[in-house]
C-alpha positions as CSV (number, residue, x, y, z in Angstrom):
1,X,8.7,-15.8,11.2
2,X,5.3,-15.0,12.3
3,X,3.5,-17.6,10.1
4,X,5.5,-20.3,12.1
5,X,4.3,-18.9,15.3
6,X,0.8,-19.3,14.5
7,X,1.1,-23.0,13.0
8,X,1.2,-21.6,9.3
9,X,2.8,-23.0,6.5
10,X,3.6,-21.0,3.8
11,X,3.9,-22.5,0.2
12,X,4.3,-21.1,-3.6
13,X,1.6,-21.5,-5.5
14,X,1.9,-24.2,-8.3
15,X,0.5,-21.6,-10.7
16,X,1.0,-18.1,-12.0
17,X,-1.3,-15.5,-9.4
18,X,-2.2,-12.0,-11.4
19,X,-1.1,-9.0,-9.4
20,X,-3.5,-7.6,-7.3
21,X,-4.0,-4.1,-7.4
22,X,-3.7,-2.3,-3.8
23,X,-5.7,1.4,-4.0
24,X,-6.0,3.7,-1.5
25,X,-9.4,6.0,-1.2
26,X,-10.7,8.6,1.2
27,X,-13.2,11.9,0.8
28,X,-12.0,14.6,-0.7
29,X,-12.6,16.3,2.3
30,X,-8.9,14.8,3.6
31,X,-6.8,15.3,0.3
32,X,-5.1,18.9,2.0
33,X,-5.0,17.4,5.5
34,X,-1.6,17.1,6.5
35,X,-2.1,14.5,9.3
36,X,-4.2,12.6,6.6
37,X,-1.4,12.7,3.6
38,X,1.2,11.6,7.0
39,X,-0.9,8.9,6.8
40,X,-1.3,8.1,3.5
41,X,2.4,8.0,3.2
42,X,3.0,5.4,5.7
43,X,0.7,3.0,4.5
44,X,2.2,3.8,0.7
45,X,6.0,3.2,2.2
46,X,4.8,0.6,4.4
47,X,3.8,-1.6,0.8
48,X,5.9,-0.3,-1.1
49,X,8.7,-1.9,1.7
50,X,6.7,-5.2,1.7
51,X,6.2,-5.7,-2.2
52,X,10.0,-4.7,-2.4
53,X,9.7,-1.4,-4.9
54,X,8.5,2.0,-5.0
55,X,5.0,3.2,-6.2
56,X,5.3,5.8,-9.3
57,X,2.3,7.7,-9.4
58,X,4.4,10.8,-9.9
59,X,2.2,12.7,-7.2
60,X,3.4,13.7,-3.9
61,X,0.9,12.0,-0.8
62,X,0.1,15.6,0.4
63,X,-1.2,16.4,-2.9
64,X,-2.6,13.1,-4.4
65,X,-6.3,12.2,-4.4
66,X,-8.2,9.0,-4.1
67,X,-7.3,7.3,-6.9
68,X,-3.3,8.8,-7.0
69,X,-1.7,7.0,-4.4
């Protein structure tokens, strides 16, 4: 684990932690820029894969705005 490489321990809390909210922004310039929604995508798939579920915005990266995905 990478933690162990780096001398880290890594412990559960002994109390409840509200979820935090992870939001993605850019300008609105970028919202119908394919390389940009790419993008977008990985870094949504890439959390989604790390927080273990999928996001439901019900709005495709290509076509989502700031506050969508």
């Amino acid at each position: 684990m990478p933690a162990d490489a780096c001398g880290l321990r890594i412990s559960t809390p002994p109390f409840d932690l509200a979820p935090v909210p992870v939001t993605l922004a850019w300008h609105q310039r970028y919202d119908n820029d394919q390389a940009h929604a790419w993008l977008r995508a990985q870094v949504r798939d890439s959390f989604a894969a790390f927080l273990g579920h999928r996001f439901t915005t019900g709005v495709d990266a290509a076509e989502a705005g700031p506050a969508d995905v």
